[in-house]
PAZAPA-4460 file (N, C-alpha, C; in steps of 0.05 Angstrom, whole numbers, plus 32768, in hexadecimal, padded with zeros to 4 digits):
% residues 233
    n_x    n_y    n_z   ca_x   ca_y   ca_z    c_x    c_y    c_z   seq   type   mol
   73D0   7B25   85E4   73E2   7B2C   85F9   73FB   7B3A   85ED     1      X     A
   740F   7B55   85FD   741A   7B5E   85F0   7433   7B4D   85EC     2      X     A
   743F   7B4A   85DB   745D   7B3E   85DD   7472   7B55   85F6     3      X     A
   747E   7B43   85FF   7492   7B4B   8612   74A8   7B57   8603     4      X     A
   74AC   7B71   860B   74C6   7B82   85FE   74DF   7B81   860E     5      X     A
   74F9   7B77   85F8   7519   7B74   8607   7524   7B80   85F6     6      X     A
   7535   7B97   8605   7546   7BA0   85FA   7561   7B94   85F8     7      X     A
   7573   7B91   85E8   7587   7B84   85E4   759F   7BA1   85E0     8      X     A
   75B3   7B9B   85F7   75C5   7BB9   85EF   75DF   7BA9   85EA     9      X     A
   75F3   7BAE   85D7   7611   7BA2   85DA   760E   7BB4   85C2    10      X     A
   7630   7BC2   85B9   763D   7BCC   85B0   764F   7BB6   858C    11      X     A
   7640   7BA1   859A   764C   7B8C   8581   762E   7B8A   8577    12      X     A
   7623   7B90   8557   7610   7B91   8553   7608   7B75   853C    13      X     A
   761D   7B61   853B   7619   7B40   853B   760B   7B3B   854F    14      X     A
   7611   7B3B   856A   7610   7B3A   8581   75EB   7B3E   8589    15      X     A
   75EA   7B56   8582   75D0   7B60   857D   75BD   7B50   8570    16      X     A
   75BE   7B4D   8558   75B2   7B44   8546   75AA   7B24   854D    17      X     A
   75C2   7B1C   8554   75BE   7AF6   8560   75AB   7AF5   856E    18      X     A
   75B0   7AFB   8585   7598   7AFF   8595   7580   7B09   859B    19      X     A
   757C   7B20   8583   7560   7B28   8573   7556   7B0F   856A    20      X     A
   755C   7B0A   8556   7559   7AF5   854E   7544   7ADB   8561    21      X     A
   755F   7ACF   856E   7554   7AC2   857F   753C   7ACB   8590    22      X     A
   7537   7AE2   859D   7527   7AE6   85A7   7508   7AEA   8596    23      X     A
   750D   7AF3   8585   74F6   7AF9   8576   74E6   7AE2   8571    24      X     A
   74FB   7ACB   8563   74F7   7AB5   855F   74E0   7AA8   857C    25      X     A
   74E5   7AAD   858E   74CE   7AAB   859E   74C1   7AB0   85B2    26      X     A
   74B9   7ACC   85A3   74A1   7AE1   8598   74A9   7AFF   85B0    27      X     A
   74BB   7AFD   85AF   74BC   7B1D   85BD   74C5   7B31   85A6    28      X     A
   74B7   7B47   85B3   74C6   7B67   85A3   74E1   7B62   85AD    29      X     A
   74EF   7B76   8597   750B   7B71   85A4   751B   7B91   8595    30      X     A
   7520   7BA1   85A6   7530   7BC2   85A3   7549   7BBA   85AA    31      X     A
   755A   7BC7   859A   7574   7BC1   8597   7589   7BE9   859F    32      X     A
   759C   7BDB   85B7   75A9   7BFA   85B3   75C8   7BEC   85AE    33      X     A
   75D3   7C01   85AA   75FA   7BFB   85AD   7607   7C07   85BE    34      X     A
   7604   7C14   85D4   760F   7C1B   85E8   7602   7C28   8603    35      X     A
   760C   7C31   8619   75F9   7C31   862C   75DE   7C49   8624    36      X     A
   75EF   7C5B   861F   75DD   7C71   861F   75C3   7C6C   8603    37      X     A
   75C7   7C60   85EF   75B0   7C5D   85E5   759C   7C52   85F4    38      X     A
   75AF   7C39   8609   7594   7C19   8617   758A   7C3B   8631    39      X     A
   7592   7C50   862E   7586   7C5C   863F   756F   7C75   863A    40      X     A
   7574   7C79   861D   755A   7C7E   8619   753E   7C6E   860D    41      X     A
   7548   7C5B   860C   7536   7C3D   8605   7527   7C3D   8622    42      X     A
   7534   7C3F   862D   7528   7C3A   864E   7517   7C4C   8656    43      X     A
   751B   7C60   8655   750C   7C77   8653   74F2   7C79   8643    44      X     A
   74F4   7C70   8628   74DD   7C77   8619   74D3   7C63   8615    45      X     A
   74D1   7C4A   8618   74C6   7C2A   8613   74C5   7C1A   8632    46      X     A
   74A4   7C0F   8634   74A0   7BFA   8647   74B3   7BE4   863E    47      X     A
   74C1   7BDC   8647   74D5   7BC5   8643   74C6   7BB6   8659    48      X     A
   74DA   7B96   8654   74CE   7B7C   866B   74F0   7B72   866B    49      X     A
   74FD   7B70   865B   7516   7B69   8665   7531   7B76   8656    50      X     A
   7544   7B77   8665   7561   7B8A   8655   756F   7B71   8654    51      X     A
   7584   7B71   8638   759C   7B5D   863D   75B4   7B77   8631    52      X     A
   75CD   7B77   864B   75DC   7B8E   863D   75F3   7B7F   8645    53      X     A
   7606   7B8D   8631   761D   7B81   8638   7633   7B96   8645    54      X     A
   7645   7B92   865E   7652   7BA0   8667   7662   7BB2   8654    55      X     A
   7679   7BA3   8642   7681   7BBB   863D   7683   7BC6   8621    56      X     A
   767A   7BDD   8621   7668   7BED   8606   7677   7C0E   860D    57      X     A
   7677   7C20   85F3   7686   7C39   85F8   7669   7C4A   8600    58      X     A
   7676   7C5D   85FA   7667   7C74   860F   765C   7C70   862E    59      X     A
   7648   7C5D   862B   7644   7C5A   8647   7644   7C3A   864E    60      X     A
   7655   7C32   8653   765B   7C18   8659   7640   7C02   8668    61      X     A
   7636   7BE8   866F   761F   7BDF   867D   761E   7BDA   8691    62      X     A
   7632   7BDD   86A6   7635   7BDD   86C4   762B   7BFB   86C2    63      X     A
   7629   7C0E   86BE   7624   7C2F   86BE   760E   7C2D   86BE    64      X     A
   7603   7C27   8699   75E3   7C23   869C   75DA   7C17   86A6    65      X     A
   75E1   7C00   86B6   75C9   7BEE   86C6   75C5   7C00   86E1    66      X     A
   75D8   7C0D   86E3   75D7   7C1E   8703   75C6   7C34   86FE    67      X     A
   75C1   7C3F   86E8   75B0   7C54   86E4   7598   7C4A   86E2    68      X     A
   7590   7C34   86D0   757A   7C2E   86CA   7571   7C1B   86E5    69      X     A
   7582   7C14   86F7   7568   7C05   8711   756E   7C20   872B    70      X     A
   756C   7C3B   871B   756A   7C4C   872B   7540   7C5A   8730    71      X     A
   7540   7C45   871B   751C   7C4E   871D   7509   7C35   8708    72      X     A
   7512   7C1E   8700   750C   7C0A   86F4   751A   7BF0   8704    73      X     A
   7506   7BE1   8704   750D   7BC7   8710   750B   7BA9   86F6    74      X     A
   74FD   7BB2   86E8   7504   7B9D   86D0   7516   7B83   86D2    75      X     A
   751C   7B6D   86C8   752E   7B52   86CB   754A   7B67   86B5    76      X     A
   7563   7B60   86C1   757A   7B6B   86AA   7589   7B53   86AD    77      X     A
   758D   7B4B   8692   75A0   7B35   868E   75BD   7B44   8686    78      X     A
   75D1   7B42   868C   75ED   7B4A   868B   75FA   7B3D   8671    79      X     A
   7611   7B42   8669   7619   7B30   8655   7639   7B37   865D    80      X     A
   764A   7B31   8653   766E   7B2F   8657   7679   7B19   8654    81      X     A
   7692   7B27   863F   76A1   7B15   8636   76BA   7B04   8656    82      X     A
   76B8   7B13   8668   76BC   7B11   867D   76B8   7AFC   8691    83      X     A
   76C7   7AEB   869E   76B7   7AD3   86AD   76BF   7AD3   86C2    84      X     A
   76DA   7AE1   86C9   76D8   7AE2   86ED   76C5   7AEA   8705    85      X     A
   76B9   7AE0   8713   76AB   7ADD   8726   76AA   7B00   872C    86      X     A
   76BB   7B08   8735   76BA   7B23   8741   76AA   7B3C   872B    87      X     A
   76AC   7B34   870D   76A1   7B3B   8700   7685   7B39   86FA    88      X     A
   7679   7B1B   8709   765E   7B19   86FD   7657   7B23   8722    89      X     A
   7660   7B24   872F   7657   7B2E   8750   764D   7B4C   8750    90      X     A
   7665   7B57   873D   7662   7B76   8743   7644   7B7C   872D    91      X     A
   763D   7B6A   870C   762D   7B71   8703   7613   7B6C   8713    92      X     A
   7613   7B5C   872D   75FB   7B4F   873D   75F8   7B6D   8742    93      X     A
   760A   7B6A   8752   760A   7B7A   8769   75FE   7B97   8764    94      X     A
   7607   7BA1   8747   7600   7BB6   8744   75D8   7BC0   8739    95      X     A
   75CC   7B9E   8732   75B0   7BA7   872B   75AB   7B91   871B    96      X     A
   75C2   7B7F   8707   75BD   7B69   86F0   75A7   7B53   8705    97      X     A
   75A0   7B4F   86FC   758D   7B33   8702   7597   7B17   86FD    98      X     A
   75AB   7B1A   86E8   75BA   7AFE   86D8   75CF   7B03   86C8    99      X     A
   75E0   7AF8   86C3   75FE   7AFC   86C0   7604   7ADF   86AA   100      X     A
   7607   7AE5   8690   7613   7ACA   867B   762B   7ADD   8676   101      X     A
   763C   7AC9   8671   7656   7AD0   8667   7655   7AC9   8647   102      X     A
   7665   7AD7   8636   7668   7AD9   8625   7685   7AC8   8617   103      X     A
   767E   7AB0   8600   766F   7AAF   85F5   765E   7A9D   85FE   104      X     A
   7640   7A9C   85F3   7629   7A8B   8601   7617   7A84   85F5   105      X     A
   7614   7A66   85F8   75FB   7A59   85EC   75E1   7A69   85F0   106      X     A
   75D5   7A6C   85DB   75B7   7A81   85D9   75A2   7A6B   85DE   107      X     A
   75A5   7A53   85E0   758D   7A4C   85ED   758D   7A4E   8611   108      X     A
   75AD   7A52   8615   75A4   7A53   8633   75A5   7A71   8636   109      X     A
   75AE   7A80   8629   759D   7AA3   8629   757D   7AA3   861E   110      X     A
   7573   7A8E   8613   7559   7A8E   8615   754E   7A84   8628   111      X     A
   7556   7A71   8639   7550   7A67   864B   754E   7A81   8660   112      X     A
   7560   7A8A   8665   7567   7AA1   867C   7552   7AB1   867C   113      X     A
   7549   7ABE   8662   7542   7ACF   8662   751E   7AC7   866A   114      X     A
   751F   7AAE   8658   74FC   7AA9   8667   74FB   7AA2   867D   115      X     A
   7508   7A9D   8688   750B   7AA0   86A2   7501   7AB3   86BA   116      X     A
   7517   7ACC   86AE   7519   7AE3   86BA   7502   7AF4   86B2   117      X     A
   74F3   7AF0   869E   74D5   7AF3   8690   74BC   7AE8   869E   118      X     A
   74C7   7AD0   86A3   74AC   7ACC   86B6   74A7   7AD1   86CF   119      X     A
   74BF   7ADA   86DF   74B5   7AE1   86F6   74B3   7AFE   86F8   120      X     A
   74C0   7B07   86E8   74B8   7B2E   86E4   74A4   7B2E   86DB   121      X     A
   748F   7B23   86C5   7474   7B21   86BB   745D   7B1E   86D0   122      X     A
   746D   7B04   86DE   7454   7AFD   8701   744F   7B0D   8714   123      X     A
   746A   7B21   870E   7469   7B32   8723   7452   7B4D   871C   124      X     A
   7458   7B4D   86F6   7446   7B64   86F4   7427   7B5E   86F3   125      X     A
   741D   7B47   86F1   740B   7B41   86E8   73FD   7B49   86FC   126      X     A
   73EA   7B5D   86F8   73D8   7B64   871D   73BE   7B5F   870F   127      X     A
   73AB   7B43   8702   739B   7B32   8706   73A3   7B20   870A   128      X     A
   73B8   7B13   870B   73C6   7AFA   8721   73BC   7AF7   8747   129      X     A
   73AE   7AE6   8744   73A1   7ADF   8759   73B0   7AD2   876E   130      X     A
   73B4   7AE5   8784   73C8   7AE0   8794   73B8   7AD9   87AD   131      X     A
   73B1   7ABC   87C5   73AB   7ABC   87D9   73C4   7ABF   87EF   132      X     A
   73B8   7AC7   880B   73C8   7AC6   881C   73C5   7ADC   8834   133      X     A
   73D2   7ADC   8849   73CB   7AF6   8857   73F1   7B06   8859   134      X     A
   73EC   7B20   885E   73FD   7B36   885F   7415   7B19   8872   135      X     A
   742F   7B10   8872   7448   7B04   8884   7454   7B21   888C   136      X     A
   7458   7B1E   88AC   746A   7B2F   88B8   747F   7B26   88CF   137      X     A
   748D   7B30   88CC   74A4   7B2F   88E2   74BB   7B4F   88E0   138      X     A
   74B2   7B56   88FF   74B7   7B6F   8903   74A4   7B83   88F7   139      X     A
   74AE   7B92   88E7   74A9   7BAA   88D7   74A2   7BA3   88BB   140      X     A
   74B4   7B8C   88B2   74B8   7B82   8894   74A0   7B6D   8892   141      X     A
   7490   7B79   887A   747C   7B6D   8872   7479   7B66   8856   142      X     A
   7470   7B43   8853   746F   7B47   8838   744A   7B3E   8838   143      X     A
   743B   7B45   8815   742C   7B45   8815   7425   7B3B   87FE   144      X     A
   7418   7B1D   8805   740F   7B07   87E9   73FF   7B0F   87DB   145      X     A
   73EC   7B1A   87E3   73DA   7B2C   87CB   73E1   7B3C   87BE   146      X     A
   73EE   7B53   87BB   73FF   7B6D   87AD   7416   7B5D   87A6   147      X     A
   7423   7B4F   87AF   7440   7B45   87A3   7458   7B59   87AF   148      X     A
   744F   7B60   87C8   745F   7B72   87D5   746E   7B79   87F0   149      X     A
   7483   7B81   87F1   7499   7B83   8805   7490   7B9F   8812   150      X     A
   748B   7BA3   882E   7492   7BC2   8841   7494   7BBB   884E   151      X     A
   74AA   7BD4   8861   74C2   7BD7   8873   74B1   7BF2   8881   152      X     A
   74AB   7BEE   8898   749E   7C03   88A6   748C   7C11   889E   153      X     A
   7479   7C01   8886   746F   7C0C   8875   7469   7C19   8863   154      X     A
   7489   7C1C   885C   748A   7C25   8842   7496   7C07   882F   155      X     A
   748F   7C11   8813   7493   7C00   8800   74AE   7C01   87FA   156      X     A
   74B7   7BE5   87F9   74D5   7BDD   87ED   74DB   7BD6   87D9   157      X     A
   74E9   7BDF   87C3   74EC   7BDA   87A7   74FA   7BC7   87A0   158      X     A
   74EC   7BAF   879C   7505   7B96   8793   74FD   7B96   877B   159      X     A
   7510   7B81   8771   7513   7B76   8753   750D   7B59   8754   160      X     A
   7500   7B57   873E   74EB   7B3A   8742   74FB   7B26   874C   161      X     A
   7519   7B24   8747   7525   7B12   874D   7528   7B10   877E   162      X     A
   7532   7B27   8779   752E   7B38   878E   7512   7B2A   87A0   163      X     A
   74FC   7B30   8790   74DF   7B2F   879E   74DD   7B06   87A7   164      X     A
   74E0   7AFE   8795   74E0   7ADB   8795   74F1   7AD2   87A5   165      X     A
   7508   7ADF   87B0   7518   7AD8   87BF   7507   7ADD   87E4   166      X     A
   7504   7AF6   87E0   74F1   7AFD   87FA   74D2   7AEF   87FD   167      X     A
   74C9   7AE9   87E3   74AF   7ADA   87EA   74B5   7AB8   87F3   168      X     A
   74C9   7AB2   87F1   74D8   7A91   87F5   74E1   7AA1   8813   169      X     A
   74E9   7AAE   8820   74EF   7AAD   8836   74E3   7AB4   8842   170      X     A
   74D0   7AD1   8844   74B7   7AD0   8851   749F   7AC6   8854   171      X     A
   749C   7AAD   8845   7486   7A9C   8841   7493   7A7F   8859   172      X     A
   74B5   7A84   885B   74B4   7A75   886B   74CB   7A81   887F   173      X     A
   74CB   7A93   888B   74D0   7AA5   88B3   74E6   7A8C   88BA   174      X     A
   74F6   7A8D   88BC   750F   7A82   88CF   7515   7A67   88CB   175      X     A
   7506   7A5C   88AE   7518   7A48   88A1   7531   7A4F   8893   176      X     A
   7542   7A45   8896   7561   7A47   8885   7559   7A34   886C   177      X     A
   7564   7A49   8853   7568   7A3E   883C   7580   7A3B   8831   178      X     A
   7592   7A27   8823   75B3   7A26   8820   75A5   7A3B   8801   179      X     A
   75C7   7A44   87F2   75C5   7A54   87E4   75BC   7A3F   87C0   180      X     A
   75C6   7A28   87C7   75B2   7A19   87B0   7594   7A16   87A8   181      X     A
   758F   7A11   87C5   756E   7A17   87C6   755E   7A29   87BE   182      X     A
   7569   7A4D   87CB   755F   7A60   87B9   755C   7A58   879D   183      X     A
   7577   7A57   879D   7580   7A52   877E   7570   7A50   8768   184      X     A
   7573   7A30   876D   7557   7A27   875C   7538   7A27   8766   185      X     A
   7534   7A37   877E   751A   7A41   877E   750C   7A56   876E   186      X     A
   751D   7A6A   8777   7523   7A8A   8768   752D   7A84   8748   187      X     A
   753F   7A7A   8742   7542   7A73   872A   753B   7A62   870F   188      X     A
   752C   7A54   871E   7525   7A3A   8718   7535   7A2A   8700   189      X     A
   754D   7A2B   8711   7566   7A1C   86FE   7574   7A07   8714   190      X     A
   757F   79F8   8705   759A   79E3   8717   75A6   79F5   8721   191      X     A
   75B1   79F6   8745   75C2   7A0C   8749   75E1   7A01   873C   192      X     A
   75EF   7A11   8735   7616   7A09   8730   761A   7A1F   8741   193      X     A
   7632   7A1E   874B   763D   7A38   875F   7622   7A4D   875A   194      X     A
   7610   7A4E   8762   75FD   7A60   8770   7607   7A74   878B   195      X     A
   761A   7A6C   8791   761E   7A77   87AD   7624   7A99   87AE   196      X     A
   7628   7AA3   879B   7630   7ABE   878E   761C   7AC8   878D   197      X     A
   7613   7ABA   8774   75F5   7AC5   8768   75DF   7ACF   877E   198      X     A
   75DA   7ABD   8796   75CC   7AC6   87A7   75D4   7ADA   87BC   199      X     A
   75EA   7ACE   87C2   75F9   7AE6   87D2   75F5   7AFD   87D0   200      X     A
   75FE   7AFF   87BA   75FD   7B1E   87AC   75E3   7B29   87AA   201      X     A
   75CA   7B21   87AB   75AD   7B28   87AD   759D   7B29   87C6   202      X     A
   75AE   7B19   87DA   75AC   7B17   87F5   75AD   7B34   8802   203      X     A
   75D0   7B39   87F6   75D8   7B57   87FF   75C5   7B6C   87EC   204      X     A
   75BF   7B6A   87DF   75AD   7B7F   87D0   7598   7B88   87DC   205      X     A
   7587   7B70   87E8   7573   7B6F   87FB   7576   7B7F   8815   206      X     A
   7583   7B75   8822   7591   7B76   8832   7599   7B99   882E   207      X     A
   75A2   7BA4   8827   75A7   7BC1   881D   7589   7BD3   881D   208      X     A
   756B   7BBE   8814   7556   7BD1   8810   7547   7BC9   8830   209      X     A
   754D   7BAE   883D   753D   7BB3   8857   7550   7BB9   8867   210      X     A
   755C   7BB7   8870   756E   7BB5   8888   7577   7BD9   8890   211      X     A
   757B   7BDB   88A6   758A   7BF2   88B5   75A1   7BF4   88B2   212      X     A
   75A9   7BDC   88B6   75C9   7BD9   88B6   75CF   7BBB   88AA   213      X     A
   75D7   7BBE   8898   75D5   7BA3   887F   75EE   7B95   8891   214      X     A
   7600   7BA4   889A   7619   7B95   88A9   760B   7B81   88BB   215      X     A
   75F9   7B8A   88CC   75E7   7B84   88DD   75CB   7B7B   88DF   216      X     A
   75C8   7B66   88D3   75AC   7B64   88C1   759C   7B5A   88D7   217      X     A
   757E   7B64   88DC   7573   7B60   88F5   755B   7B4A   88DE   218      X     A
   7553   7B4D   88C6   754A   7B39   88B6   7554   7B24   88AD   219      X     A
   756A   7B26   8899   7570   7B1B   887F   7581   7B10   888E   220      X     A
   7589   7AF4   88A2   75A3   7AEC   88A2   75AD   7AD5   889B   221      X     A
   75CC   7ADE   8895   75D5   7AC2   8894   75DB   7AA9   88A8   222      X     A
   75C8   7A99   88A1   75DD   7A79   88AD   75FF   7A72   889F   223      X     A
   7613   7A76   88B2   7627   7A6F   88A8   7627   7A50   889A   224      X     A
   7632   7A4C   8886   7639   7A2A   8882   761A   7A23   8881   225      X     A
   7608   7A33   8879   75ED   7A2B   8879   75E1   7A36   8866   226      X     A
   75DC   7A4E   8866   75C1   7A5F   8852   75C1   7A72   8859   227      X     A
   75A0   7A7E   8858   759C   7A99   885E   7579   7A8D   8864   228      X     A
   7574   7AA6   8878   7553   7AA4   8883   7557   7AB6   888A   229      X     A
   7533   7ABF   888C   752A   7AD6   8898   751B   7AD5   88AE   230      X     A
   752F   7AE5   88C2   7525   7ADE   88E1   7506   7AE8   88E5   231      X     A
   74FD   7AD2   88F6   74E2   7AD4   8906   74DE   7AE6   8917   232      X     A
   74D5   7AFF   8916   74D2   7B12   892D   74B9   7B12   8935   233      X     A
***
């Protein structure tokens, strides 16, 4: 089986190296860049399975590259920043990251993260993964247990595995409310701590690829003081 390829991008090349390290240690390839525009031709020329980049790097900083690169790749991206205010790890959601550690950080729970975020991007690619079930619909929006797939008037919707597990937990269950812990550790399969961001912010992402009017969500809504479900049409 092939080993899973991660690129590792930060501009501190200790930084680099640590986490080579660690990763290799159990058993991935591991490509190394120092700033955005190298992790962008890495992307380009190598099947990758997961990115860890760190925001801020010269030439092209990793809020930039992550916006370019989930302009046609959906891959798991782990974020990195020395940075810990909330608004900071919202905007890296928001923009495409999958997961957000602040810097500095225990490497077993960046190992943790990352297999994580590995196994459900792997499940998703795996197409001899034996999937039962029939096509769930409500309205227009369909998901489909066999392919592992989301369409919107029949065309195909591009989520990100994180993205996809969130919609297969709600469309597997039509007009139950889930609080934002529950995703949490469904989708994440971690203890939630303030989760309430984390999902949020992937809610609206969603929410941005089905909806007409995301202001106005005729799918994805929220229960105030409650959760989020996806209405029964």
């Amino acid at each position: 089986m092939t080993k899973p390829c991660v690129l590792v991008v930060d501009d501190d090349r200790d930084i680099v190296q640590a986490i080579a390290i660690n990763l290799e240690k159990e058993g991935y390839e591991v490509l190394k860049a120092y700033d955005g525009l190298q992790a962008l031709d890495i992307v380009t020329a190598r099947d990758l399975q997961l990115i860890i980049i760190d925001i801020m790097m010269p030439r092209l900083d990793g809020l930039s590259a992550v916006m370019k690169i989930r302009q046609d790749k959906n891959i798991p991206i782990i974020v990195l920043s020395a940075k810990s205010e909330d608004t900071d790890k919202v905007l890296g959601l928001s923009i495409g990251a999958d997961d957000y550690i602040t810097k500095p950080f225990n490497p077993m729970e960046l190992m943790a993260r990352v297999k994580s975020q590995l196994r459900r991007y792997m499940m998703l690619g795996d197409i001899n993964k034996s999937r039962n079930g029939n096509i769930i619909r409500t309205g227009a929006l369909e998901f489909d247990p066999d392919t592992y797939s989301v369409t919107l008037d029949g065309e195909p919707v591009s989520l990100t595995a994180t993205e996809m597990k969130i919609m297969e937990l709600l469309m597997k269950n039509l007009g139950r409310i889930f609080p934002a812990e529950e995703i949490y550790e469904r989708v994440w399969g971690e203890t939630a701590f303030n989760a309430e961001n984390t999902v949020m912010v992937h809610i609206r992402r969603i929410r941005e690829k089905i909806e007409i009017n995301p202001k106005e969500p005729k799918y994805l809504k929220v229960v105030w003081g409650i959760g989020y479900k996806i209405e029964k049409l």
